[in-house]
N, C-alpha and C positions, 0 to 999 in steps of 0.2 A: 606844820613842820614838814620841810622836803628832806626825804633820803633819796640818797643815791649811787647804790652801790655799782662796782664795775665787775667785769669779766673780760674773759679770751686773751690774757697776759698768757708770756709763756716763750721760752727757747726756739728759736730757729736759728739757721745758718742766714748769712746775707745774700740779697737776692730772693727771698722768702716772704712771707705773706700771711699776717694774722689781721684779724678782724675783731677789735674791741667794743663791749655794749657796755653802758651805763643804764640799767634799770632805776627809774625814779617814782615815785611811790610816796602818798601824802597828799600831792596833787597834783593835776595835769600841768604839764609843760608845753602844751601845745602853744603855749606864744612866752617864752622863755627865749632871752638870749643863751643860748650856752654854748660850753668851750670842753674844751681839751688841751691840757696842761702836761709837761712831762718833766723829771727832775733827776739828771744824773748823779749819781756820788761825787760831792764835792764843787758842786754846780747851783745855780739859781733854779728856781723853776721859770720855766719859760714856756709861751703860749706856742701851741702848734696849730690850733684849727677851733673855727667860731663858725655858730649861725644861729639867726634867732630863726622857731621855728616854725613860725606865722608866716615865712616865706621861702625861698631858695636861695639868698643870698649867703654865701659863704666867707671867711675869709681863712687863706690860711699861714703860716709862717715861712718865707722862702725857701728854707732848708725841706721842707718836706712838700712845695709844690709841684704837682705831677705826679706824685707818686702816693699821697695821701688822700683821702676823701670823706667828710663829715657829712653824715646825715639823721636825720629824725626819722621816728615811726612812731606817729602819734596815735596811734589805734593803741601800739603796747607801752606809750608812754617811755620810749627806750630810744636813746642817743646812743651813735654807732661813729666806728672811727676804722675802715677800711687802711690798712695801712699795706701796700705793693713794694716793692724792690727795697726791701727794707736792709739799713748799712748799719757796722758795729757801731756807730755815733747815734743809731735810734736809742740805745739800750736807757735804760732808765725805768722811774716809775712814774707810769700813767694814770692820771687823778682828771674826770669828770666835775664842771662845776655850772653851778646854774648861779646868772647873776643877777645883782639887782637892782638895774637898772635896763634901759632899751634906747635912749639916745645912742648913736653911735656904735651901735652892734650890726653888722659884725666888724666893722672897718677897724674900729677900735678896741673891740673886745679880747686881745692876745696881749694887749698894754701894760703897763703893772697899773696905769691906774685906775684902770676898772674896776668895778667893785662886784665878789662875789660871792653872796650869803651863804651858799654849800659849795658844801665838796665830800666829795665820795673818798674811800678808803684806799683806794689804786689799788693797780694792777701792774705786777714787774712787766719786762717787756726784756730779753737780752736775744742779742742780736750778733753772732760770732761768724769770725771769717773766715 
């Protein structure tokens, strides 16, 4: 059984800069697709950023390219989600998931029909202007 909790949620202004980890624990992820999901009040969840992490391919949702960046560190087993010039439309809760399957990741991995066996407990994220 994979867990996989998140951290580094939390209030800034916009134009501001946090940096979120998903610690996963159970078993290694080092060749795991995974993503980063966020879900406003009253909103769908929607994909922001994918990589399986057996390589450096990324994908991420247009709204946050450029300014976002997904990465692994497979020594701590921890998925990170650098997020730069962050706007009141970041705000939301941001939920880590590992999926289960590797066809098509990351190209397709922000999809709704990807399928993905965990997901971590989120972390807010609000973003004022």
């Amino acid at each position: 059984q994979l867990r996989l909790v998140e951290s580094g949620g939390g209030s800034v202004q916009a134009g501001g800069s946090l940096r979120l980890s998903c610690a996963a624990s159970g078993y290694s992820t080092s060749r795991t697709c995974m993503a980063w999901f966020r879900q406003a009040p009253g909103k769908e969840r929607e994909g922001v950023a994918a990589i399986h992490t057996s390589g450096s391919s990324t994908a991420y949702a247009d709204s946050v390219k450029g300014r976002f960046a997904i990465s692994q560190d497979n020594a701590k087993n921890t998925l990170y989600l650098q997020m730069n010039s962050l706007k009141p439309e970041d705000t939301g809760m941001y939920y880590c998931g590992a999926a289960g399957q590797d066809w098509g990741c990351p190209g397709r991995a922000l999809t709704s029909a990807f399928t993905y066996n965990y997901w971590g407990q989120g972390t807010q994220v609000t973003v004022s202007s």
